[in-house]
Phi, psi and omega in degrees: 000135190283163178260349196255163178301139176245110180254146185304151149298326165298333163259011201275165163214170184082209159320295193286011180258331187277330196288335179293287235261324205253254166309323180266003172342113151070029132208108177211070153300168191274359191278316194292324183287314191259283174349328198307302213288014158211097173303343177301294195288316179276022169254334148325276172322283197302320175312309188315289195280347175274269202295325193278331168313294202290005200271179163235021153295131179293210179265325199274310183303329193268318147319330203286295165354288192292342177270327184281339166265354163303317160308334195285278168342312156088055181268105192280330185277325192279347162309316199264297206296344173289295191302289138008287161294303177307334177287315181296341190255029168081359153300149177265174164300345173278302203297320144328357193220307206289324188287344177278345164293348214078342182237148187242168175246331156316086178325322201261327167306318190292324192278316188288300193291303161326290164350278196305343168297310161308308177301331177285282168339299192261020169054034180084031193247043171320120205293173134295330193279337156323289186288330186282349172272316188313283179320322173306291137025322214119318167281167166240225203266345185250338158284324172321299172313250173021292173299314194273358173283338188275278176324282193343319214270308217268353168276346161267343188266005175292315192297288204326303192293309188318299190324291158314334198036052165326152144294136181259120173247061167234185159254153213279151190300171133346148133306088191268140187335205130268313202272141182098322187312333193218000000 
């Protein structure tokens, strides 16, 4: 149950009425709704995720991003809301599960889902052998960038959903084992 007020859209005002009406037309998830009470933070949020779209980690990649830190995390919404998504950005239910492991059997993917992991592990103090496998891959210095803007937006909506205890109205991901999972 959220702890934070969740607003309707349909009642919605201000700011959070254009936003409801404007970008967010027709996704009016329980993330938005409880965002909503700072039109500041889902304009934050959406700028963010807006601007990282336009990049040059692909839709399948900024998922992989967004499932290993979720999992890191440990976000039953941003799990369902990844997985989900990810499926839609050309991810499988596998690939989807090996990336909340962390380990991929795809190398540029397996190099991508590592990274975000070291960064998350080491609270963002990434190694040279961190970067230099992450480059090897394939990526360059402007994917660098990319991944840790790509954590930043989703360790925040992981804390917002802890914070809130959104309710998850997506459908629930897959299981990942436990052991080894984290």
């Amino acid at each position: 149950m959220p702890r934070l007020n969740t607003i309707d859209p349909a009642n919605a005002s201000g700011k959070a009425k254009e936003i409801f009406d404007g970008p967010l037309k027709g996704k009016h998830l329980n993330i938005f709704k409880g965002m909503a009470n700072s039109p500041a933070g889902l304009q934050a949020y959406l700028g963010m995720s807006g601007a990282l779209a336009g990049g040059s980690l692909s839709a399948a990649e900024r998922e992989i991003v967004a499932l290993v830190t979720a999992q890191q995390n440990d976000c039953d919404y941003c799990l369902a809301a990844h997985t989900h998504i990810g499926k839609g950005a050309g991810l499988s239910e596998a690939q989807t599960l090996e990336a909340r492991r962390g380990d991929m059997g795809d190398p540029k993917y397996g190099a991508l889902a590592t990274f975000t992991k070291a960064l998350l592990d080491k609270n963002g103090h990434a190694d040279e052998g961190d970067l230099s496998a992450f480059k090897a891959a394939g990526y360059d210095d402007g994917d660098v960038v990319e991944v840790i803007a790509s954590v930043a937006l989703n360790v925040f909506t992981n804390y917002f959903n802890h914070v809130n205890g959104t309710d998850v109205d997506l459908p629930t991901p897959p299981a990942l084992e436990t052991a080894g999972a984290r």
